[in-house]
N, C-alpha and C positions, 0 to 999 in steps of 0.2 A: 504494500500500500504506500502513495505516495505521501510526502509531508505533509501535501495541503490537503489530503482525504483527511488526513486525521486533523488541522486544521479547521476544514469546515464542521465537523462531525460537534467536535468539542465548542464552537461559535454558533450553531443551531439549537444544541441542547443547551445552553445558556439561556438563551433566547426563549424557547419553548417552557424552560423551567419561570422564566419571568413572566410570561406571560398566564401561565398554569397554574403554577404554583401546587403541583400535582404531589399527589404524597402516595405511596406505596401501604400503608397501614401493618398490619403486624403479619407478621412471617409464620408459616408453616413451621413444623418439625422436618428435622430434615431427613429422620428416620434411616444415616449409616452409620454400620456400626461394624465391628470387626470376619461378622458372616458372610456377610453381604456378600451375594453370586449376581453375576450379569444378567440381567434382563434377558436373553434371547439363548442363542445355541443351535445348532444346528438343526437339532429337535422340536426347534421352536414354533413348528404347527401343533405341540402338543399344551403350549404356555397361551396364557391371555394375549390379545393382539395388544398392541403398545401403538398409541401413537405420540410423537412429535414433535414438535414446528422448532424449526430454527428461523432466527431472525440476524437478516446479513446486508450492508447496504453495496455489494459488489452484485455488480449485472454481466454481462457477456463472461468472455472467457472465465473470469474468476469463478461465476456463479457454475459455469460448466465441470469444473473442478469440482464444487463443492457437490454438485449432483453426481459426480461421478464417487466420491467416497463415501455419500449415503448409499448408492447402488451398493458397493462393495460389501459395505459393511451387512444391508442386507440379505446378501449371500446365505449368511451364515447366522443369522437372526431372522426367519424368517417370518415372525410375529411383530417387527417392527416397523411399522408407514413412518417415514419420516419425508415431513411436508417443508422444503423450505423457501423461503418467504424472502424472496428481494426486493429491496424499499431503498434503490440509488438515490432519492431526494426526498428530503426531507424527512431522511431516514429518523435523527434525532426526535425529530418532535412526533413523527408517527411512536417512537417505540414507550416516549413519555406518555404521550395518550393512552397507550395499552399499557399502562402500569398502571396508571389513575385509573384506571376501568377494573384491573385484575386480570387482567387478560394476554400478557406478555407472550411473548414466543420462550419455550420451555429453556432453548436455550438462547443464548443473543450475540452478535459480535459490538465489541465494544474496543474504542478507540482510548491511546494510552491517559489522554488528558483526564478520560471521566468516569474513569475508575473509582477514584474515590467519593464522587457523588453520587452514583449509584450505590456504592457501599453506604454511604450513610442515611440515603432513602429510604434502606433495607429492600433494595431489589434486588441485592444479589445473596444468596446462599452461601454460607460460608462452606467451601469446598474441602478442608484441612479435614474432618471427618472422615471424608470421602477417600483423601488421598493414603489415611493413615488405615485403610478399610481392606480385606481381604481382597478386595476388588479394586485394590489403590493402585501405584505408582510410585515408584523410587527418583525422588527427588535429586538425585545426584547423574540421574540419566542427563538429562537437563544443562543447558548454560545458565550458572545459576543468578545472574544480572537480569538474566530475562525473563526468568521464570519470576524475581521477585518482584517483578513490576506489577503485577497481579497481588502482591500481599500489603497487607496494611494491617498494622497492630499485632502483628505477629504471627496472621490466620492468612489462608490463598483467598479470594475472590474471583480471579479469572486463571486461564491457561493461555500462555500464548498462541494464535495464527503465527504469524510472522512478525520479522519486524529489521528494522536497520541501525546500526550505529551512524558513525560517521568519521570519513578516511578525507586524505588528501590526494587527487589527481597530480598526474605530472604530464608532460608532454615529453617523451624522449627525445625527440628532432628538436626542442626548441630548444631545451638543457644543451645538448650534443652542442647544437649551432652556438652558442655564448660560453661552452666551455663552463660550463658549471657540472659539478656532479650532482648524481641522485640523491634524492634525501632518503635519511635512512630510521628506524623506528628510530627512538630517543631524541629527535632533533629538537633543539629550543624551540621557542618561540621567536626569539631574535634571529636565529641561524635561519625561523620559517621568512622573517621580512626581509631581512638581509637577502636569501636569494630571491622574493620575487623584485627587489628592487634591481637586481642584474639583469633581471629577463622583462623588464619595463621600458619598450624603448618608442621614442620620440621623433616625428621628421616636423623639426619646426617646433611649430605651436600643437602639433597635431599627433596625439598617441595611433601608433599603428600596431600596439600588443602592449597588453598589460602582463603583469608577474603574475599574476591572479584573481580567481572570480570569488568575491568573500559572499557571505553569505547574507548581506545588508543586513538589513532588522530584521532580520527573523533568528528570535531570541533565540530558540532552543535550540540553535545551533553556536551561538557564543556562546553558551553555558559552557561548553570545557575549557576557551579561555580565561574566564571569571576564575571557574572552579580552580584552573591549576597554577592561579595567580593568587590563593586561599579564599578568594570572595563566594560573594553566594548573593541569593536578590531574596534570602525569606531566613526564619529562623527553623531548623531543623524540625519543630515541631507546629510548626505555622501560625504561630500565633502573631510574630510580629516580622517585620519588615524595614522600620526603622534602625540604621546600626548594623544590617546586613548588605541591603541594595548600595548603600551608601560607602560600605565599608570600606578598606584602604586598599584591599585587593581587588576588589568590583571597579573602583576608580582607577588604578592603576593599567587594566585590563584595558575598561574602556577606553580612555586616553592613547593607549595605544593604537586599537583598534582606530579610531577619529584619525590620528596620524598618517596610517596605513591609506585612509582615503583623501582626507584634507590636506596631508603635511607632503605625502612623497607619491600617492596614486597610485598606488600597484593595482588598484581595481578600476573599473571602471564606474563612473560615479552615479545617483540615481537619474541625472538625466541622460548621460547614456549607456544606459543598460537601456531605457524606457525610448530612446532610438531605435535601439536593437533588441527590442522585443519580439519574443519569437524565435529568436538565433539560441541556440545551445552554443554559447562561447568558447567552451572546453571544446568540443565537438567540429567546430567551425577552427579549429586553430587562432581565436581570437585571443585568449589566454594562455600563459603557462600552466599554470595549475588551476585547482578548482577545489572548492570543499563543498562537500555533497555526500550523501547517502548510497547505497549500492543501486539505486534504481536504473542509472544510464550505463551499466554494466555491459550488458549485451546489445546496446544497439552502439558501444565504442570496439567491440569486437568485429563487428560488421564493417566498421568503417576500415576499409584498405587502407586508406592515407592519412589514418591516426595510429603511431605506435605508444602506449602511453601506460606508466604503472600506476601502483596506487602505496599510499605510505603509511604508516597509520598518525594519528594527530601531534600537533607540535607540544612537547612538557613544558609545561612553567615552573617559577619557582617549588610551588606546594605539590609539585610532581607530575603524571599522567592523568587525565580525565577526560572522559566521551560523554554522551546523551544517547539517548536511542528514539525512534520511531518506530512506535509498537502497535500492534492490533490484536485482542485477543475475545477469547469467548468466556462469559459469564452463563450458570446456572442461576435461572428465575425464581427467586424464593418460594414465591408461589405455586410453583410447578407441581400439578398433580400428580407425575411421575418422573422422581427426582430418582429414585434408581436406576431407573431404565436411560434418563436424562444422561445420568454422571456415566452410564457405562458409554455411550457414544461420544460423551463430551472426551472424554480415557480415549478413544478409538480415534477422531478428529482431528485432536493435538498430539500422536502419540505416533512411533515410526509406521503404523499402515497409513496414517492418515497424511500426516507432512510428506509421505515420499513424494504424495501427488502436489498439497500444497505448497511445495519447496522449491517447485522446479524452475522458478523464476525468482523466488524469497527466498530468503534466510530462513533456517526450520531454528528452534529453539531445543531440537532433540538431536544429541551429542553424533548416537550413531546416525542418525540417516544423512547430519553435516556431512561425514564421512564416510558413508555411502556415497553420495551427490558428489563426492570432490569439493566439495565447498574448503574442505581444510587444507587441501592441496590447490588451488588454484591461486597463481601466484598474486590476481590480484581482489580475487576474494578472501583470501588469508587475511591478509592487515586488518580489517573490518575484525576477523573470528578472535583474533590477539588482542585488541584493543578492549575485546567486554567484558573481560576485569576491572575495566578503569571508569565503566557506564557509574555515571551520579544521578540520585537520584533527582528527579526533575519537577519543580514548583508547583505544577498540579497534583501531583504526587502528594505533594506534603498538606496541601489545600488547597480544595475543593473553591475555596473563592478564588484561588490567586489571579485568573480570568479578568475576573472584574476589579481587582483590587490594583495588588503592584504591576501585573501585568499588564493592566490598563495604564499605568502611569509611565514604567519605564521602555511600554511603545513607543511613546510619547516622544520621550528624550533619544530615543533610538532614532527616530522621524527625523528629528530635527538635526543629529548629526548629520544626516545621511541628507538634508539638504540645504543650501546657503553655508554661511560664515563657519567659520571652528565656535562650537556651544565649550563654556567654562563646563566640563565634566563633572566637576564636584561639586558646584553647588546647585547644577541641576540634578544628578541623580539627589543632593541635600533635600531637595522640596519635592522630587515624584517618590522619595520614603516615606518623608509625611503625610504624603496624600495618600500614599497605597495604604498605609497605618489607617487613618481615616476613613477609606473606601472598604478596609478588609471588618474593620470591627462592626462599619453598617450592614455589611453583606450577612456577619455572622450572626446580629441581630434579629435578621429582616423573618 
């Protein structure tokens, strides 16, 4: 899934939930316990019929996938109809209406932002039961970074689909051409600007290739420079924001990053990119590198006249750190059958099910990575290396941060990223305040 699927996904259900103001009411028994046998079986015309519904807002090929591992699966269950339910628009506020009604799809796909608002809706089941259940799952199968993006408070809530960190592209011909070498893991951050400022070159007044394509305001992709410069934009357990967003290493980061675009241009700036709207710049040879997600993986394979590796992300001071872009499936509290639910949801995310849904994404299950070659592909490695160093990410920690700091320090992100050089510190100084401000009203409301 790409950034901005989960992007809009987490921006609807904001929306939907303001508008709603829908509430889930109290939870079923979840009724696993260490006996627990799967729902189905080969025999399974001798068992009650089971049905269903998953809830998923991928359409075409995705959804063809996912019809093809309910067929599998019902091979061998064949007391199971599983009906599933694609809702590409306006998926968010459809799935919040079926919560407010009682009426959810048994299981659901859920994007990494809203995890924990669903958890505290109580629409989601708590899965740790389940996992710890005759019928469980060994937890150490697993990348365990990605598997914990689904836990909160110490319990599972979801399982991962897929999902991506985030590396750094290179371009071999353009390095090769300026006599620069390849960057290699461990590389600073300074060591990262220092060479796109070699491969930034000028005819005139006029850039004809940048060092690199940054990731402008789109936060949760600076969150591993913040992080491993020791900043952070929330407090570890969400309650405040002031004295974090603001903090010496958050400022430090920024500053630099503003540098990178105001002071020396290794990128190209918001208004032209928004020229070149539409151009993959990494792909176009417009850039030396590019920081991005494994999504333009296979269509740079294709490309003949792109040879180009990937590296994993630059360390800061306070060491290594990534982000991830996640998607995963929740169990519907309410689900009238929540055993039959967890033995598919176990099958979906689990090596029959990722072999299929892998084949383009990152699987979060150790062996089918390596099945797939994902551990051996030279430039899908860097990505599998780096998710030791995944942090956890502000909606994670709260459920407001949406509306609150992340409302504020778009803000300031905005405004680097167009006009003058903004004083770094005393702006992120006053979107603390306000996110302080906006988070305590959100937590009220």
């Amino acid at each position: 899934m790409t950034k901005r699927g989960h992007a809009v996904l987490a921006l609807g259900i904001a929306f939907a939930l303001t508008v709603t103001g829908c509430s889930t009411g109290e939870k079923s028994d979840s009724g696993a316990s260490a006996t627990t046998s799967p729902s189905g079986g080969s025999n399974g015309s001798s068992q009650k019929e089971v049905k269903l519904r998953i809830g998923t807002w991928e359409g075409g090929d995705g959804l063809k996938i996912q019809q093809q591992i309910a067929d599998n699966y019902k091979k061998t269950h064949s007391n199971a109809s599983i009906s599933i339910e694609s809702v590409p628009d306006q998926y968010g506020t459809k799935l919040l209406t079926q919560i407010a009604a009682g009426q959810a799809p048994d299981i659901f796909q859920i994007g990494d932002g809203d995890v924990s608002m669903f958890m505290k809706k109580g629409a989601l089941e708590d899965l740790t039961p389940f996992i710890k259940s005759g019928n469980g799952i060994k937890v150490e199968d697993y990348y365990q970074s990605v598997l914990d993006v689904g836990k909160l408070n110490g319990k599972y809530y979801t399982l991962p689909k897929d999902y991506s960190d985030i590396a750094v592209y290179y371009n071999k011909k353009m390095f090769d051409a300026a006599n620069v070498p390849y960057p290699k893991a461990g590389w600073t951050w300074d060591q990262f600007y220092d060479t796109a400022k070699k491969l930034t070159l000028k005819d005139n007044d006029k850039y004809t290739q940048w060092g690199v394509n940054l990731p402008g305001g789109w936060v949760r992709a600076i969150l591993p420079m913040i992080n491993s410069y020791g900043g952070s934009v929330i407090s570890p357990d969400g309650n405040k924001i002031d004295g974090y967003m603001n903090s010496d290493g958050t400022v430090k980061a920024l500053q630099m990053y503003q540098d990178m675009y105001q002071k020396d241009h290794i990128s190209p700036s918001s208004t032209e990119s928004q020229a070149l709207k539409g151009v993959d710049l990494f792909g176009a040879g417009k850039v030396a590198m590019s920081i991005t997600g494994r999504w333009p993986v296979e269509n740079y394979k294709k490309n003949n006249e792109l040879s180009f590796g990937v590296v994993q992300m630059p360390v800061g001071p306070s060491g290594a750190a990534n982000t991830i872009c996640y998607a995963g499936y929740g169990l519907y509290s309410k689900s009238s059958n929540k055993e039959a639910a967890w033995d598919y949801l176990k099958y979906l995310t689990g090596p029959e099910g990722q072999e299929l849904m892998a084949a383009h994404a990152f699987t979060a299950v150790k062996s089918t990575a390596e099945k797939l070659g994902q551990t051996n592909d030279p430039v899908l490695k860097p990505f599998l290396d780096d998710i030791p160093n995944i942090k956890d990410f502000p909606e994670k920690v709260s459920p407001f941060f949406g509306v609150s700091g992340g409302k504020s320090l778009q803000t300031v992100m905005d405004k680097m990223m167009i006009g003058k050089p903004i004083d770094v510190k005393s702006e992120l100084d006053a979107a603390a305040k306000q996110g302080d401000k906006d988070l305590q009203a959100a937590k009220s409301e």
